[in-house]
C-alpha positions as CSV (number, residue, x, y, z in Angstrom):
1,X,107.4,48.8,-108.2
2,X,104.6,47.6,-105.9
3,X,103.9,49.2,-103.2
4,X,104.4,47.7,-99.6
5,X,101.8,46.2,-97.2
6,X,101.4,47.1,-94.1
7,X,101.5,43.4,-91.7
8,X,99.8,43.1,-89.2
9,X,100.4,39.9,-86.4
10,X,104.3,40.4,-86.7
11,X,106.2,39.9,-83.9
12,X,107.2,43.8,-83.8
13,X,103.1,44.3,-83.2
14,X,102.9,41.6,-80.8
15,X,105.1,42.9,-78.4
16,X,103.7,46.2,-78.2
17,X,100.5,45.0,-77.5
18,X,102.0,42.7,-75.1
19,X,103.9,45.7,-73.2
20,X,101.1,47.8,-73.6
21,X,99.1,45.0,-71.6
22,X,101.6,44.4,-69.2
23,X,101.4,48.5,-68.4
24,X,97.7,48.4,-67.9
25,X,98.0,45.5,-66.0
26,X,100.6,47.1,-63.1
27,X,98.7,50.0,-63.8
28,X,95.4,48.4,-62.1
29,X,97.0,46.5,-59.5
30,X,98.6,49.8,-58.5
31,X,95.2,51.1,-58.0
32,X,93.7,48.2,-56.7
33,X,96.9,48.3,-53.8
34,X,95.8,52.0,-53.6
35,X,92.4,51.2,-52.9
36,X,93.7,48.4,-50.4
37,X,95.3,50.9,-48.2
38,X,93.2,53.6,-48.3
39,X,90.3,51.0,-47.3
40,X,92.5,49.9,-44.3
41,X,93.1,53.5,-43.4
42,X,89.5,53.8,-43.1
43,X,89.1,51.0,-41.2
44,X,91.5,52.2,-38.2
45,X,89.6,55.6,-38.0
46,X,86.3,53.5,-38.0
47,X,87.2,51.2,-35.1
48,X,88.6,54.3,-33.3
49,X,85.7,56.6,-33.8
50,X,82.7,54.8,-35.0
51,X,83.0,51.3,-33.9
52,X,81.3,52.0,-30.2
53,X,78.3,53.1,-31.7
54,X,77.8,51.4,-34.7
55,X,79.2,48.5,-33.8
56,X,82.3,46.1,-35.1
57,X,79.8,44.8,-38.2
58,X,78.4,48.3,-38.5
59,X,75.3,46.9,-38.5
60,X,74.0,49.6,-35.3
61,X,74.9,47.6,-32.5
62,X,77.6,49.1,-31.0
63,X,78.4,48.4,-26.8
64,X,77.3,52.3,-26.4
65,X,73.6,52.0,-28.9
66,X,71.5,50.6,-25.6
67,X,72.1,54.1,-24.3
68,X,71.3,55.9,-27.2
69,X,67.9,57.9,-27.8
70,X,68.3,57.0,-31.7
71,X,69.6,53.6,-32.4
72,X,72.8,54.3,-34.7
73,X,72.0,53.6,-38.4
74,X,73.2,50.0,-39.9
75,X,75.9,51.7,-41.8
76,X,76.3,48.1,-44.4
77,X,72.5,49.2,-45.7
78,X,73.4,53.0,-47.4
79,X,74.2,51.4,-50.7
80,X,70.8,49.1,-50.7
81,X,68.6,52.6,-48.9
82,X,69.9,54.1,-52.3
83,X,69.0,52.6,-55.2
84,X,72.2,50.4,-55.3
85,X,74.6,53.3,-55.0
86,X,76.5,54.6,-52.6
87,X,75.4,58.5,-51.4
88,X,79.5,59.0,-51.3
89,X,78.8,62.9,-50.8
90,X,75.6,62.4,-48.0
91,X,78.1,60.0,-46.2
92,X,81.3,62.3,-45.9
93,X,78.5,65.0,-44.8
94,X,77.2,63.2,-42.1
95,X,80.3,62.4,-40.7
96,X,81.9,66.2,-41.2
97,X,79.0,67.4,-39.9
98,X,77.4,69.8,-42.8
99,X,74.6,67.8,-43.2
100,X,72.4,67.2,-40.1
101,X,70.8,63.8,-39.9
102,X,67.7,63.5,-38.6
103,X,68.5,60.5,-36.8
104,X,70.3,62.0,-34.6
105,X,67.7,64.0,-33.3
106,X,69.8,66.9,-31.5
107,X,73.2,65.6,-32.9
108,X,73.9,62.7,-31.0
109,X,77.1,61.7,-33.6
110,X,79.5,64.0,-32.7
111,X,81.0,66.5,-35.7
112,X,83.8,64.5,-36.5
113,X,85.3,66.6,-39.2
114,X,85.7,69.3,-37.0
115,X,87.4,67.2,-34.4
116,X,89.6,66.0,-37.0
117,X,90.5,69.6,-38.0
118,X,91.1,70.3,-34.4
119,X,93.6,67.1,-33.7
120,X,95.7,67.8,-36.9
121,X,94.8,71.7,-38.2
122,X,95.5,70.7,-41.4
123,X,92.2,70.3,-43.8
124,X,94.3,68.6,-46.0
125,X,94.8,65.8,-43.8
126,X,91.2,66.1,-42.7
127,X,90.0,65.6,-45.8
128,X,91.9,62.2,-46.6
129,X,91.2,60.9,-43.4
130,X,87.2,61.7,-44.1
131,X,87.9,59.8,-47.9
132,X,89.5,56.9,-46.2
133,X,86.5,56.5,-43.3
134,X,84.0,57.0,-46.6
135,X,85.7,54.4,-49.0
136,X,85.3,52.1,-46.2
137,X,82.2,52.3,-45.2
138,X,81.6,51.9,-49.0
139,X,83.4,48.9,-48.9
140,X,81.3,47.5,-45.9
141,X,78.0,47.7,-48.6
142,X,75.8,45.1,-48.4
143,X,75.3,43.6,-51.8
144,X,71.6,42.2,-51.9
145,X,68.9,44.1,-53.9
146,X,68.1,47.5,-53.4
147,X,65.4,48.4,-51.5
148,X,62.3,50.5,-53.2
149,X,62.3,54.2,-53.0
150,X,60.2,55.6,-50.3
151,X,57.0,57.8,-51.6
């Protein structure tokens, strides 16, 4: 008796790599739709928070900057100021205030994870808001060449 061969290309195989396609397929544009709202999220908190002092584009030109001892930073430039990568972690610092920025001199930017944590007293919710403001911000990243290291 001879022995039988395993086929490959039959139309059993073919479908499963076609469902298994399909699945990664909804599978990314699950994430992507994810990623959509969680950006738009971000957005809302920006314009309610941010947007006076950095400005609609972000660029640091918000309607309150003139009155400011520090101009506000030109938040579309962290990505480039790094090497090409975002400083996700420096970012959400900044804004939670556990990282002091130098910029703003005696803390100009107000601590805004603590005024988070205050409106909702739930660090859970804190801590997704801060991820949505973060992930947009990312998203704002200007994508020309990174800028040399300073010395």
């Amino acid at each position: 008796m001879r022995p039988r061969r395993l086929r490959l290309g039959g139309w059993r195989s073919t479908a499963a790599v076609l469902a298994a396609l399909l699945v990664l397929g909804w599978l990314a544009g699950r994430a992507g739709a994810e990623d959509e709202e969680t950006i738009s999220r971000g957005k809302i908190t920006y314009r309610v928070y941010c947007q006076n002092c950095h400005g609609e584009a972000a660029k640091g030109e918000g309607r309150l900057a003139p009155l400011m001892k520090v101009r506000p930073a030109d938040l579309t430039q962290l990505s480039r100021k790094n090497g090409g990568g975002f400083p996700t972690e420096r970012v959400t610092q900044a804004i939670d205030g556990r990282a002091d920025v130098a910029a703003h001199g005696e803390r100009e930017m107000p601590v805004w994870g603590q005024n988070f944590l205050e409106k909702t007293g739930n660090e859970t919710q804190v801590s997704a808001r801060l991820e949505q403001l973060v992930q947009y911000l990312q998203s704002l990243q200007d994508k020309g060449a990174p800028a040399k290291a300073k010395k």
